[in-house]
Every structure is written in structure tokens, then in C-alpha cells.
N, C-alpha and C positions, 0 to 999 in steps of 0.2 A: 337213017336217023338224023335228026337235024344237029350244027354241032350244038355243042355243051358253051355257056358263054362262063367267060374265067369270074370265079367269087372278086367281090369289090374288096380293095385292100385297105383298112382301118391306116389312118393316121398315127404317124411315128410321133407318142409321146416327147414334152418336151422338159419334163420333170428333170431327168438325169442333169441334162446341160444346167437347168436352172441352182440345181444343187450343186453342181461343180464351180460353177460362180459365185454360188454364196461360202463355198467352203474356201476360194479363193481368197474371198475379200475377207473371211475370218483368219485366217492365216494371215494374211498380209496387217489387217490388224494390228493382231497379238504380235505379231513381229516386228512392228511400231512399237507399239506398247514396252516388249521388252526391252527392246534398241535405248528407247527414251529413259524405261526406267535406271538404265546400267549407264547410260550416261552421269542422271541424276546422281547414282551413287558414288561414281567415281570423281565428279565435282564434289558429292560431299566428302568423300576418303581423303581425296585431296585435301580440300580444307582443312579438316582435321588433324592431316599430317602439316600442314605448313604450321596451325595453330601451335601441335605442339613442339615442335620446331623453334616457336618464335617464345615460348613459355617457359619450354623447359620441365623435366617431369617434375613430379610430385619433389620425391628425392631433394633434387635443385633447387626447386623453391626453398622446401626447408633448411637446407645451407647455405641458400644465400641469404633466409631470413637469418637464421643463427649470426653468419660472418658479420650481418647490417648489426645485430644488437648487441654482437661484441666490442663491433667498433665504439657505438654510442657507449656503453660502460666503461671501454677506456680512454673516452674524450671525459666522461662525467666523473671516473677515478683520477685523471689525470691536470682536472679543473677543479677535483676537491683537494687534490696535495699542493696545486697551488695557490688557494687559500688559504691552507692550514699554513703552509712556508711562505712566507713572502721572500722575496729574491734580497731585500736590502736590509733582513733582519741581522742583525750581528750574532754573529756565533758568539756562545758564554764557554770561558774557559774551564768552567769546573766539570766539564763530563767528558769523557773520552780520550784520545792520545794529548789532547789541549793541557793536560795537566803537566806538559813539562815546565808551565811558568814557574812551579812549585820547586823547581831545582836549578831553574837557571835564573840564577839571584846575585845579589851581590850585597856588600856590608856597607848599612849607611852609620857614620857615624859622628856626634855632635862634637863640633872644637870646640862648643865655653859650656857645654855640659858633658859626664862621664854618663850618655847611653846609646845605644848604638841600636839595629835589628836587620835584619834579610829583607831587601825588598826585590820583587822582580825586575831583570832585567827588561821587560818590554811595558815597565810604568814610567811615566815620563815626570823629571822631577819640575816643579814650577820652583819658580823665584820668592821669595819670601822676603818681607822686610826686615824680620828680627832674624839675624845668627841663631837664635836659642831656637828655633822651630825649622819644620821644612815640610813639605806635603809632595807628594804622587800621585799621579793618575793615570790610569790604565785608558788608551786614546778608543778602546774597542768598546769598554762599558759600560765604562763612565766612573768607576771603582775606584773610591779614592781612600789613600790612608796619608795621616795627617801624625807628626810625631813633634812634640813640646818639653821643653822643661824650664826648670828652675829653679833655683836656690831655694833649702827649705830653710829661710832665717827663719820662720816661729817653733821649728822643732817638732812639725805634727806630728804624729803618729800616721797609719794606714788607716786605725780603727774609726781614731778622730775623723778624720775626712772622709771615710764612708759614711758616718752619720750623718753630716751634716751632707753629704749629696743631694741635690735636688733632685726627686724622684717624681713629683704630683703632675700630675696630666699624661704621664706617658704610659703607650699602649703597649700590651704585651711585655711586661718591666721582669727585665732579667737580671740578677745581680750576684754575686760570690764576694767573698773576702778570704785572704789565706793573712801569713803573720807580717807582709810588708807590700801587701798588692790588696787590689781591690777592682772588682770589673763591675761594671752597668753597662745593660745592653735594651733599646726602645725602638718599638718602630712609630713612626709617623708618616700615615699616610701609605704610600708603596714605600716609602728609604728607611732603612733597616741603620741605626747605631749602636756600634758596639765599641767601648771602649775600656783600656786600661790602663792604672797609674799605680805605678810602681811607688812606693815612699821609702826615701832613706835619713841619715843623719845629715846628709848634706844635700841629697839633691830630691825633687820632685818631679817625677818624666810622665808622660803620656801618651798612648799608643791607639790614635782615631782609626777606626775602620766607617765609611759610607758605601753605601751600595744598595740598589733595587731590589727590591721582594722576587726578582726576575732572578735575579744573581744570589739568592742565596745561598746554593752550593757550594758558590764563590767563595763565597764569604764563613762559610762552613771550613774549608778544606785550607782558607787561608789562617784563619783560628786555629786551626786543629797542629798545621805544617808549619806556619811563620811566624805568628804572635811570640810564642814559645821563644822564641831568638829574642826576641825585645827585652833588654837588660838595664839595668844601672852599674858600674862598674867601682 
């Protein structure tokens, strides 16, 4: 028999390889892809963390907001106390431990008239022209008391002389009388007067208080403590 001739052999598909290359390049891909996206994020984590780094959390903010508008309240408390005080105001003796003018005093009293009264040591006395007067003034503010007398040749009475006081145009008119004294007290303007005159058979004294609507504590505590000493003898 003749021989047999061998079957033709079909061509080796080339699908497989071709898939194996496209699955390559999808791999290599998406492995790009991720590579780049985890870069991406780790640039942004980063940022983020230096942002808050450079920020400060939440928390912080709000504490250093607080500490900032603390601050400004105690520059804005601290520029309104000193407005309210001014540095060169004079302290008034009539409030607080200031009131020992009230006991450190000494006795003034007149060689050609019989009256005398307490005046503080730290009022400074001026010079006067007549022997029969003398005045005081306190150098801190401005407080002065003013002391007079003299012979009563017409014999007045207390009552008499209160009558005839001039009272007309003064504001705020305060007056007393007892059975040999007689007080008027008027403000004009801020200056507060208050005075008294003692009347005797021999003599006629008077006891000037001046001082600001500022000082009237002053002038209170001085009425109340020192007037009282002011005598005819």
C-alpha cells in the first residue's frame, strides 16, 4: 500500500500571547495609577498635617482668640480707670484714713480779741494785715477758713445781726440761729460758704469756711469736728 502522507497542521493561535500583553499593560496601568494616586494623597496628608501644624487646632484657636480679647478688655479697663483718675488730681481729705487732719490740730488764738478754734496742722497760715484776723489754707485743696473779730461797741445782739444779714441772691441759703451765734451758709457757683459769728457783750468773732462743691465732705466733717472749738472766751 502506498504510504499514508501525515494530516497538515492548523496554525498555533495567537490570542493567548495577545491577551497576555494586554493584561500586562492593564496591570502595569492600574499600578501607575495607584503608585500616582497614593503619591497624590500622601502630598495632600501631608499638607494637611503641616497646615495644621502651622494653625493650631480648633481648641487653640479659641484660646488664643479668648487670651487676644482679654488682653484688649484689660488695655480698654485699664484706659478707662485712667480717665476716670487722672494722675495729678489731688486726693480730698475728707474720705478714708485722710481724716487724721481732723485730730492733728493745734489752737489758734487771737491777742487783741478773746476767740480762739482747732485748726489743722497741715493748713498753712498766710500773713494778714490786721492783728484782729488771720486765715488758713490747706496747700492740697485749696480750703480755706478765714477767722475775724471785733469790739462789739454798739452792743448788738446775735438776733439783731442775723436779721439784718444779707441773704438776697445766694444759692442754696442755709441758716441757723441759737441764743449768741448765728450761721449762713451759700454756694456760689462750685465754692460752697459757710460761716459763723458768735456775739458777745464785748466782742464779735467770725469763723469763714471756703471750699469746692469737690470738698464737701471736707467741709462737712470740718463743721461737724472743728467749728464746734470756735469760741469767744
Amino acid at each position: 500500500m502506498p504510504p499514508v502522507a501525515p494530516a497538515p497542521q492548523k496554525p498555533k493561535s495567537k490570542a493567548p500571547v495577545i491577551i497576555a500583553v494586554a493584561c500586562a499593560v492593564v496591570v502595569l496601568i492600574g499600578g501607575g495609577t495607584v503608585f500616582a494616586l497614593t503619591m497624590l494623597n500622601g502630598s495632600k496628608s501631608s499638607d494637611t498635617q503641616i497646615s495644621v501644624i502651622d494653625t493650631g487646632s480648633s481648641d487653640e484657636k479659641d484660646s488664643s482668640a479668648k487670651k487676644k480679647d482679654d488682653k484688649s478688655k484689660a488695655k480698654e479697663s485699664s484706659a478707662s480707670d485712667d480717665e476716670a483718675v487722672p494722675e495729678d488730681e489731688p486726693a480730698y481729705y475728707g474720705s478714708g484714713d485722710s481724716d487724721d487732719y481732723l485730730t492733728d490740730v493745734h489752737t489758734y488764738t487771737n491777742d487783741m480779741h478773746p476767740y480762739s478754734m482747732s485748726i489743722p496742722n497741715r493748713f498753712e497760715m498766710e500773713d494778714t494785715p490786721s492783728g484782729s484776723s488771720t486765715r488758713y489754707e490747706d496747700p492740697e485743696t485749696g480750703f480755706v477758713i478765714s477767722l475775724s473779730g471785733y469790739v462789739n461797741i454798739n452792743d448788738e445782739t446775735a438776733h439783731e445781726m442775723f436779721v439784718d444779714e444779707d441773704t438776697s441772691g445766694k444759692a442754696d441759703l442755709y441758716t441757723a440761729e441759737g441764743d449768741n451765734w448765728y450761721v449762713v451758709s451759700w454756694r456760689e457757683g462750685d465754692m460752697i460758704t459757710y460761716t459763723k459769728t458768735i456775739v458777745t457783750d464785748s466782742t464779735v468773732a467770725t469763723a469763714s469756711l471756703e471750699y469746692s462743691t469737690a470738698n464737701s465732705d471736707m467741709g462737712s466733717k470740718i463743721i461737724d469736728t472743728l467749728l464746734p472749738t470756735f469760741q469767744v472766751d
